[in-house]
C-alpha positions in Angstrom: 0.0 0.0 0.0 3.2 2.6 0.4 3.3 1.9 -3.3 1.0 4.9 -3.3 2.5 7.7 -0.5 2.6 10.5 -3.0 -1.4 10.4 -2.6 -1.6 9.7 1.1 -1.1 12.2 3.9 2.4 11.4 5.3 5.0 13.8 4.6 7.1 11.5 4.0 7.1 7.7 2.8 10.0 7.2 5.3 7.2 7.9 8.1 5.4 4.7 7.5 4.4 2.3 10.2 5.5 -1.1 7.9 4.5 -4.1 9.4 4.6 -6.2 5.6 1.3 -4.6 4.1 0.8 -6.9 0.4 -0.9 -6.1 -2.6 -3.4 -8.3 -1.8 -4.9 -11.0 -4.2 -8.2 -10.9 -6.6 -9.0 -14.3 -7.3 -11.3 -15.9 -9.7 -14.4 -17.6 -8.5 -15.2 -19.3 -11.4 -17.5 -22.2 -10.1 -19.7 -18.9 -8.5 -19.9 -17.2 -11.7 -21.3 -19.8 -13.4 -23.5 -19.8 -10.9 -25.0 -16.6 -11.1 -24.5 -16.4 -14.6 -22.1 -13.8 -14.9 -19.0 -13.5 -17.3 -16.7 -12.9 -14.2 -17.1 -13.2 -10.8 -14.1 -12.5 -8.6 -13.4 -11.9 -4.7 -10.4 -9.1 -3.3 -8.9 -11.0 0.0 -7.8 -8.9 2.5 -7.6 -11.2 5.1 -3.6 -11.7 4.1 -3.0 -8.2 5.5 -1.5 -7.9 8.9 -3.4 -8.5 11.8 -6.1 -10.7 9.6 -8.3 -7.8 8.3 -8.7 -4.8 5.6 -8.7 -2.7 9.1 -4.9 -2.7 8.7 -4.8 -0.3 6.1 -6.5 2.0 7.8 -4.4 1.7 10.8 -1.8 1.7 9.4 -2.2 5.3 7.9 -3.8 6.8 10.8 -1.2 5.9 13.2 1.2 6.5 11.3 0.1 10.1 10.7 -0.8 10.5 14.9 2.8 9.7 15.0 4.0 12.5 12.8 2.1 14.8 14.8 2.8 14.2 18.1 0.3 12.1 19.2 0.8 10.2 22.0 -2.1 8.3 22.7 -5.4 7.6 21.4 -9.0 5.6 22.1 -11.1 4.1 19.6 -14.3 2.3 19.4 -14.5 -1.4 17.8 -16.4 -4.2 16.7 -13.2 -6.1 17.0 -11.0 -5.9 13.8 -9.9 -2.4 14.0 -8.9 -2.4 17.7 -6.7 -5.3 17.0 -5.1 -3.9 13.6 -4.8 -0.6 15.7 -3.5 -1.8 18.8 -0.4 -3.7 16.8 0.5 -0.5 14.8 0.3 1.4 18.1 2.9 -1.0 19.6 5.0 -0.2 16.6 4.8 3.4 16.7 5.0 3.1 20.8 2.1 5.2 21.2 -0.5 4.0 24.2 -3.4 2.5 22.4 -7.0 1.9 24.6 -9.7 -0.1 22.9 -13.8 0.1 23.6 -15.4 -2.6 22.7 -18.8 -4.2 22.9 -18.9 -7.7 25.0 -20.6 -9.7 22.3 -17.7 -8.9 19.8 -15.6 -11.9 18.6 -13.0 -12.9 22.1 -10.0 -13.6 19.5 -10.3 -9.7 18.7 -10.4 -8.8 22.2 -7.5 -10.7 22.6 -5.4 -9.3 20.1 -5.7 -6.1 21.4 -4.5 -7.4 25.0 -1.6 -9.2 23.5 -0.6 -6.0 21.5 -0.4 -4.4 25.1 -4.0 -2.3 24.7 -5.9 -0.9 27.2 -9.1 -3.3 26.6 -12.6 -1.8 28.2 -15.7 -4.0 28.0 -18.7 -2.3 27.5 -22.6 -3.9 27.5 -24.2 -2.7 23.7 -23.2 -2.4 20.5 -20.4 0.0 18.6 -22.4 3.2 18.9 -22.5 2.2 23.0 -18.8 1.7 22.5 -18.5 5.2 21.1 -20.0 7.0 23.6 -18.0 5.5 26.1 -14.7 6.2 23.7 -15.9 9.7 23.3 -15.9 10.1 27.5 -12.7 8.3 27.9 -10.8 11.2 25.2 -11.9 13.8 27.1 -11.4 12.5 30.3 -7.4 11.8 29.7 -6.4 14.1 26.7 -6.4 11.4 24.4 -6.7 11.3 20.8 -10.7 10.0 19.9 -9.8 8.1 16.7 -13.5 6.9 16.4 -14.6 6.1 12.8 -14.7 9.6 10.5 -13.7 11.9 13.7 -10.3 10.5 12.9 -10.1 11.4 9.2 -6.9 9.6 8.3 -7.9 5.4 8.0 -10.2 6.6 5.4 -6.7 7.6 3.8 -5.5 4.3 4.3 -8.9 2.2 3.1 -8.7 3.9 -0.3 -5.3 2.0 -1.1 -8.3 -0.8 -1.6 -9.3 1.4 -4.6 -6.2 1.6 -6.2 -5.1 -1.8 -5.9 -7.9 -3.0 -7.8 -7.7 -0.4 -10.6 -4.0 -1.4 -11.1 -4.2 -5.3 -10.7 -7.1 -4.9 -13.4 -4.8 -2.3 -15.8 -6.8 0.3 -15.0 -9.9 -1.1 -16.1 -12.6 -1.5 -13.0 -15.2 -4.1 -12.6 -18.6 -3.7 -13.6 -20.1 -3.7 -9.9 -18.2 -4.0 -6.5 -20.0 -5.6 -3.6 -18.6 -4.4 -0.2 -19.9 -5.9 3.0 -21.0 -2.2 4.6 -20.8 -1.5 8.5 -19.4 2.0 9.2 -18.5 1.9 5.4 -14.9 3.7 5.5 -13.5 1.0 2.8 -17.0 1.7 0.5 -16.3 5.4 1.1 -12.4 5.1 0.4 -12.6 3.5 -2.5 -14.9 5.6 -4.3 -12.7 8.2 -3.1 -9.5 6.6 -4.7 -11.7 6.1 -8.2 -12.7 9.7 -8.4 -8.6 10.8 -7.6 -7.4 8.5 -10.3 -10.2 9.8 -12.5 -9.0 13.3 -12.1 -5.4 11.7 -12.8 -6.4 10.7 -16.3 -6.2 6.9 -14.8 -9.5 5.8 -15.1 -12.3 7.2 -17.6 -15.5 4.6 -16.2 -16.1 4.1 -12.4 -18.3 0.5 -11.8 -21.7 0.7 -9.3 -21.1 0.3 -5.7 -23.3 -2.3 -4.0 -23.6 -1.4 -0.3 -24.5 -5.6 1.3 -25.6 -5.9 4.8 -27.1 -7.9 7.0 -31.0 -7.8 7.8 -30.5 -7.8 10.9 -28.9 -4.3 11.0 -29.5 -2.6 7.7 -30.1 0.8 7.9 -27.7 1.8 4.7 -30.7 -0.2 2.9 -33.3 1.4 4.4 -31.9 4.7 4.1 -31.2 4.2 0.5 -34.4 2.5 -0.3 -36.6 5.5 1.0 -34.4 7.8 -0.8 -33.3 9.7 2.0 -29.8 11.1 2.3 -28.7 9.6 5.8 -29.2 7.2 8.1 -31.3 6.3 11.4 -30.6 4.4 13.8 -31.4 0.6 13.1 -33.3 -0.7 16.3 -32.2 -3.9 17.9 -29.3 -4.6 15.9 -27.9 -8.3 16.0 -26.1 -9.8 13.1 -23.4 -12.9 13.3 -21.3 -11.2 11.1 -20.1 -8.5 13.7 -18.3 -6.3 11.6 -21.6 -5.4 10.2 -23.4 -4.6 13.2 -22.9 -0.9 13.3 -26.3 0.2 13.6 -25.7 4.5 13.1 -23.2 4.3 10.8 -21.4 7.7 10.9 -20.7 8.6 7.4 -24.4 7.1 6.4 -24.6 10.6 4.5 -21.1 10.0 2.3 -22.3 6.9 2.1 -25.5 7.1 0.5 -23.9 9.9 -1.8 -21.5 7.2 -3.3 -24.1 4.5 -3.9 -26.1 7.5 -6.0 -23.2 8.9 -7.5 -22.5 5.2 -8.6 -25.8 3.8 -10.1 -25.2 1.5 -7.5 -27.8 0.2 -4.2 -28.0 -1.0 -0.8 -28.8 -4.9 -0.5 -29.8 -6.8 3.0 -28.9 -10.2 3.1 -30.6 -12.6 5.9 -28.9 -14.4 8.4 -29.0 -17.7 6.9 -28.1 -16.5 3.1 -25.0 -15.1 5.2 -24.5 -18.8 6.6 -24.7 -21.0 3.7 -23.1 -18.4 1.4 -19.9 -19.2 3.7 -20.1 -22.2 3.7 -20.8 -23.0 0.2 -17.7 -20.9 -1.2 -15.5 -22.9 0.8 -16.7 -26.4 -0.8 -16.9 -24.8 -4.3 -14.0 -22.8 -4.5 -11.9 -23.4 -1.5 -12.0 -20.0 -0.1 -12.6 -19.2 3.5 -14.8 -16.4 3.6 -15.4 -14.3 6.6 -18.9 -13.5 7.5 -18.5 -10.2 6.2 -17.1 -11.3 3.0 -19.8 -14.6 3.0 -22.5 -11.7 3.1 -20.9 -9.7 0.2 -21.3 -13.2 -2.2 -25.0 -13.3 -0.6 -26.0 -10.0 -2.1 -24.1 -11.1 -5.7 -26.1 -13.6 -5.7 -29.8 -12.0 -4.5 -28.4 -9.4 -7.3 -27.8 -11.7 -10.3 -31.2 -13.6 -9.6 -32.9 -10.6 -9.5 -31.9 -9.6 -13.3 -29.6 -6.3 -12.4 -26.3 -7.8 -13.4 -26.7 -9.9 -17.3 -24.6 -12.3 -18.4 -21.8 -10.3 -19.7 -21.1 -8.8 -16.3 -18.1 -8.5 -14.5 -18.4 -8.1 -10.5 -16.0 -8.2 -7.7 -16.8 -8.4 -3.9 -15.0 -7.9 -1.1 -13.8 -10.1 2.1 -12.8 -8.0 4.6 -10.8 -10.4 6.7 -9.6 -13.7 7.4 -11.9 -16.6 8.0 -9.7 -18.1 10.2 -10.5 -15.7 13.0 -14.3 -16.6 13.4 -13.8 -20.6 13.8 -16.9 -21.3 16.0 -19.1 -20.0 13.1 -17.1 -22.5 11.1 -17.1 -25.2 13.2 -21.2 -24.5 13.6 -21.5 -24.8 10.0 -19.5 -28.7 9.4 
């Protein structure tokens, strides 16, 4: 991802917190494509970054660039991922990293923090409990709240997603890209990166954006689908894939905007889609899907039955992180 520095905000590429950030793969799904009946299904894997997750690249950028100005400390909010990814690059960058997270997140992200030497609190609730309490903790002690878009640098970092696909591909994007949407920094970033590379002379055609969540906390997809241009608060939120459970997502607004802006649309996926979607990529193509990234096939599939993507079509979605990290779900599902 330093591949790209000169559009990042570090001074410097000698500034970066490296901790073996990859290009990471697109692979073909073939056996899925047929399938759905598309010309080219194929899935980004970011679960080869450090840490197990996409939420690398974002921390990897916005610690780096607390770092360069002083920071000393920060607090954050998490469903998991992100306070593990950050709490490794903080140890890196020996700054104090504290992590808020909600009790019914995944224990092996919990952990990860505690081995990276975070400051781990346990809160009752979901992420938007978790922020409160992050938001009380930053101005209790001076540190740095580096909650989701009030810390305006891991967007930086998710929009390396954006460029790596336009330059594995030669500059020649997808039709459609299916992101499994929570907070939605990476769906944000990336349609950030397009429009930079756009205005670069890179890139003359930007694909739809295809916001998937869970229906057990959708409010992108209700938002979008009532054509409003933010979101509400999703009541009762539960979902098994946890990085999706984000039931006020903060940038709901830039969010929405970049679906539009797109042609693209919001799609919730049920529980049990989510469930047998992971399971069945792992028999028919040998790829260990997240939940996140299980969900993101789900909608591909609700899509291409439903007529909006025709044969020629060439989609790619997005797994988000590691499989490995969610083993009781995949233990549930043998």
């Amino acid at each position: 991802m330093w591949r790209y520095w000169e559009l990042l905000p570090l001074t410097s590429p000698k500034a970066a917190i490296d901790l073996g950030e990859v290009m990471t793969p697109i692979i073909e799904l073939p056996c899925l494509a047929a399938e759905l009946g598309v010309s080219r299904l194929t899935v980004k894997d970011e679960g080869v970054l450090p840490t197990g997750s996409f939420k690398a690249r974002g921390a990897a950028i916005g610690v780096a660039r607390l770092r360069e100005l002083g920071g000393s400390a920060f607090v954050m909010p998490t469903n998991g991922n992100a306070g593990a990814a950050w709490a490794f690059y903080a140890a890196r960058a020996r700054i104090a990293a504290h992590v808020v997270i909600p009790a019914d997140a995944p224990l092996i992200t919990r952990a990860e923090a505690i081995l990276a030497g975070a400051t781990v609190t346990v809160v009752p609730g979901s992420i938007s409990d978790a922020g409160r309490c992050a938001g009380e903790l930053a101005a209790e002690n001076g540190w740095f709240d580096a909650s989701t878009f009030k810390e305006p640098y891991r967007l930086e970092g998710k929009k390396t997603i954006g460029f790596e696909i336009a330059e594995q591909r030669s500059w020649r994007l997808p039709d459609a890209v299916v992101y499994p949407t929570g907070g939605g920094v990476g769906l944000v970033g990336m349609w950030k990166a397009w429009t930079e590379l756009r205005e670069l002379g890179l890139l003359d055609r930007l694909p739809q954006l295809i916001a998937a969540q869970s229906a057990g906390c959708a409010p992108v997809v209700r938002a979008f689908e009532a054509g409003m241009d933010r979101c509400d608060v999703w009541p009762d939120a539960m979902t098994h894939a946890f990085g999706l459970n984000v039931p006020h997502p903060l940038a709901g607004a830039l969010i929405l905007k970049a679906l539009r802006e797109s042609n693209g649309c919001a799609v919730a996926v049920d529980e049990d889609a989510i469930v047998s979607e992971r399971l069945h990529t792992a028999r028919a193509e040998g790829l260990h899907l997240c939940p996140e990234g299980a969900c993101a096939v789900a909608a591909a599939r609700m899509l291409a039955g439903s007529g909006r993507f025709g044969g020629s079509a060439d989609i790619l979605v997005l797994n988000t992180g590691s499989g490995l990290k969610y083993p009781p779900e995949a233990a549930d599902q043998a």
